[in-house]
C-alpha positions as CSV (number, residue, x, y, z in Angstrom):
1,X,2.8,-13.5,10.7
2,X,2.1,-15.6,13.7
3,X,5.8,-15.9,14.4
4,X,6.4,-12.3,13.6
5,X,4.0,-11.4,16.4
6,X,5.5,-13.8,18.9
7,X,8.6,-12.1,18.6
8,X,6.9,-8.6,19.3
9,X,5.6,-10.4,22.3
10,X,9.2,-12.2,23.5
11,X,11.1,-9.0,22.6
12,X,11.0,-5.2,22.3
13,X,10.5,-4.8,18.2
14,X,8.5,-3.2,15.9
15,X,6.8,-5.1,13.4
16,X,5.5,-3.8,10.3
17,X,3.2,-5.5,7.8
18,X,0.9,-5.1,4.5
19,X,-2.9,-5.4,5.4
20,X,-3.1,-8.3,3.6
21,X,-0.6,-10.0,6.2
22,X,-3.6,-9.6,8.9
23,X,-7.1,-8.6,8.9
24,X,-8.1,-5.3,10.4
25,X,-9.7,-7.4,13.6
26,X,-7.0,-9.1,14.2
27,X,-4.6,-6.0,14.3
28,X,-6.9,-4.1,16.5
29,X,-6.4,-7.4,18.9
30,X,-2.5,-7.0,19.2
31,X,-3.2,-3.5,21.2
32,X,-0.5,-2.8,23.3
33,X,2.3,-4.4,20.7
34,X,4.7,-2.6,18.8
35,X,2.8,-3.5,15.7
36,X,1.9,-1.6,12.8
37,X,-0.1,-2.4,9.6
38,X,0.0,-0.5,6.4
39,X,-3.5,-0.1,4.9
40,X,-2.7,-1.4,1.6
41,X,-1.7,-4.9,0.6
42,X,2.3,-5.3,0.0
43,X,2.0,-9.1,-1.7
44,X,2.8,-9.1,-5.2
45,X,3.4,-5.2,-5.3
46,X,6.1,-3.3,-7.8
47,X,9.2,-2.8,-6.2
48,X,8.7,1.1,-5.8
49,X,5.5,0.4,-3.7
50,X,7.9,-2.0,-1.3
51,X,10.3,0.7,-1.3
52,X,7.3,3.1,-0.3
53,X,7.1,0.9,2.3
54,X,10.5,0.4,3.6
55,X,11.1,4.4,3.3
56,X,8.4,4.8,5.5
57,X,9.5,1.7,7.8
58,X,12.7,3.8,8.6
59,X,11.6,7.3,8.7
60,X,10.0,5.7,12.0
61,X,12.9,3.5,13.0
62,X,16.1,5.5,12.0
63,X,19.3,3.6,12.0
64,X,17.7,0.4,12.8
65,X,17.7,-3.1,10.9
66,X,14.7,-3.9,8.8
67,X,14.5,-7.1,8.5
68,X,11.9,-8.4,5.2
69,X,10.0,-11.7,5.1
70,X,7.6,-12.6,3.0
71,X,5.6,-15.9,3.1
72,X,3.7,-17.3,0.1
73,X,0.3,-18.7,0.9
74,X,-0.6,-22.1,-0.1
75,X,-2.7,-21.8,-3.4
């Protein structure tokens, strides 16, 4: 996430993540970024809730690129 949100810094784009990507602090922190954080977790979720996701992902940002990542905590 931390790279995520120094390319929303570096460059105009829109970053979306699952609230377990970043604590609700921490989001609120990132005012004035193009940042937006669903309220429910997206790690480990069926594909039709990451399809929720990216529908809603380009209702917002017609005709543009989404580009997924997903990073696997250490266990």
């Amino acid at each position: 996430m931390r790279q995520a949100i120094k390319l929303a810094e570096m460059q105009s784009v829109s970053i979306w993540c699952g609230s377990d990507a970043i604590s609700d602090a921490d989001y609120h922190a990132l005012s004035g970024l193009d940042v937006s954080r669903f309220s429910y977790p997206l790690l480990g979720e069926p594909k039709d809730v990451l399809q929720d996701a990216l529908d809603t992902i380009a209702e917002h940002h017609p005709k543009a690129t989404i580009w997924v990542e997903q990073a696997i905590a250490a266990v």
